[in-house]
VMD Tcl script that draws the C-alpha trace (Angstrom):
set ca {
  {138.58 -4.83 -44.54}
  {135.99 -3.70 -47.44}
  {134.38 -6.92 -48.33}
  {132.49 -6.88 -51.89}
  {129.85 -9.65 -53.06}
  {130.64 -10.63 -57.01}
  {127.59 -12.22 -58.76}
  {128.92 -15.43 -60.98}
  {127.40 -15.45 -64.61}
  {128.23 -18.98 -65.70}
  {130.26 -22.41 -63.90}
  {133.58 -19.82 -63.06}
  {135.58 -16.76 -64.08}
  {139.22 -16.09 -64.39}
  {141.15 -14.36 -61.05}
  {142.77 -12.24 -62.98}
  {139.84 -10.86 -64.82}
  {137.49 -10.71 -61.62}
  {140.38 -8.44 -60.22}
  {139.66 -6.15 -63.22}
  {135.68 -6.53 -63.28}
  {135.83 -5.52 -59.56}
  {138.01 -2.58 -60.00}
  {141.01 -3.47 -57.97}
  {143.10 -3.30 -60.74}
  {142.97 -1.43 -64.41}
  {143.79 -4.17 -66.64}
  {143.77 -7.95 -67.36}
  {147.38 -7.56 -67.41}
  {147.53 -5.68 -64.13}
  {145.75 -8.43 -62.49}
  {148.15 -11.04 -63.77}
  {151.24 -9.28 -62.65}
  {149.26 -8.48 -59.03}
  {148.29 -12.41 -58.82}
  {151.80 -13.42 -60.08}
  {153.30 -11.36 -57.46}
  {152.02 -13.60 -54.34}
  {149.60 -11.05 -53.11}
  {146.11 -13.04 -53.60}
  {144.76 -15.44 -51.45}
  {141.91 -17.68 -52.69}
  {140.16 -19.23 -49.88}
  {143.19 -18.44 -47.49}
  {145.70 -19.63 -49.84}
  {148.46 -17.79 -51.72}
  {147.20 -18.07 -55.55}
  {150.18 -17.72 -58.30}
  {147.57 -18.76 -61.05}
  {146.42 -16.00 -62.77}
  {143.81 -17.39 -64.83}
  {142.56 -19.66 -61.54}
  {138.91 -20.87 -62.03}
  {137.10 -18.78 -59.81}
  {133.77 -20.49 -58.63}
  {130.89 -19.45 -56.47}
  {131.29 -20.06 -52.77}
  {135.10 -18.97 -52.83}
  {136.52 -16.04 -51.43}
  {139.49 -13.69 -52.76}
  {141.55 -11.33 -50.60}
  {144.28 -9.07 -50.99}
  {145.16 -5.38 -49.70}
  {142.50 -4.93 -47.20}
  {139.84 -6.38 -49.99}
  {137.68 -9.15 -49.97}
  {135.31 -10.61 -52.24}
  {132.87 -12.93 -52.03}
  {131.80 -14.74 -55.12}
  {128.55 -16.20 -55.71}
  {126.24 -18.00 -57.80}
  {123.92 -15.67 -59.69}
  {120.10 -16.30 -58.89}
}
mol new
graphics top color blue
foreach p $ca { graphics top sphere $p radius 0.5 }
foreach p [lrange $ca 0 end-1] q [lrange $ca 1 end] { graphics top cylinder $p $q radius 0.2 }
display resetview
């Protein structure tokens, strides 16, 4: 599994655009449909929100990808 580290700029960002800002998808909109279609787990769980607050200390997987979010320093 490729594991990435994502370094949070402010209290949280949206799944659907830290699918985008890490390159697993093209789009905003591509992330939505990806998130919408059961295939993202947030800290183990399935996650149907797309615009989920995503805070430091959680961790998103899907397809063989995981990334770790933190709190910038």
């Amino acid at each position: 599994m490729q594991e990435t580290q994502f370094r949070l700029e402010g209290d949280y960002i949206e799944l659907n655009q830290l699918l985008k800002l890490e390159g697993v998808v093209d789009s905003g909109g591509a992330g939505k449909q990806l998130v919408a279609s059961g295939a993202v787990r947030v800290d183990g769980v399935v996650e149907l929100r797309k615009t989920c607050k995503i805070r430091a200390g959680q961790v998103v997987e899907l397809d063989g990808v995981r990334i770790v979010v933190s709190a910038e320093d």
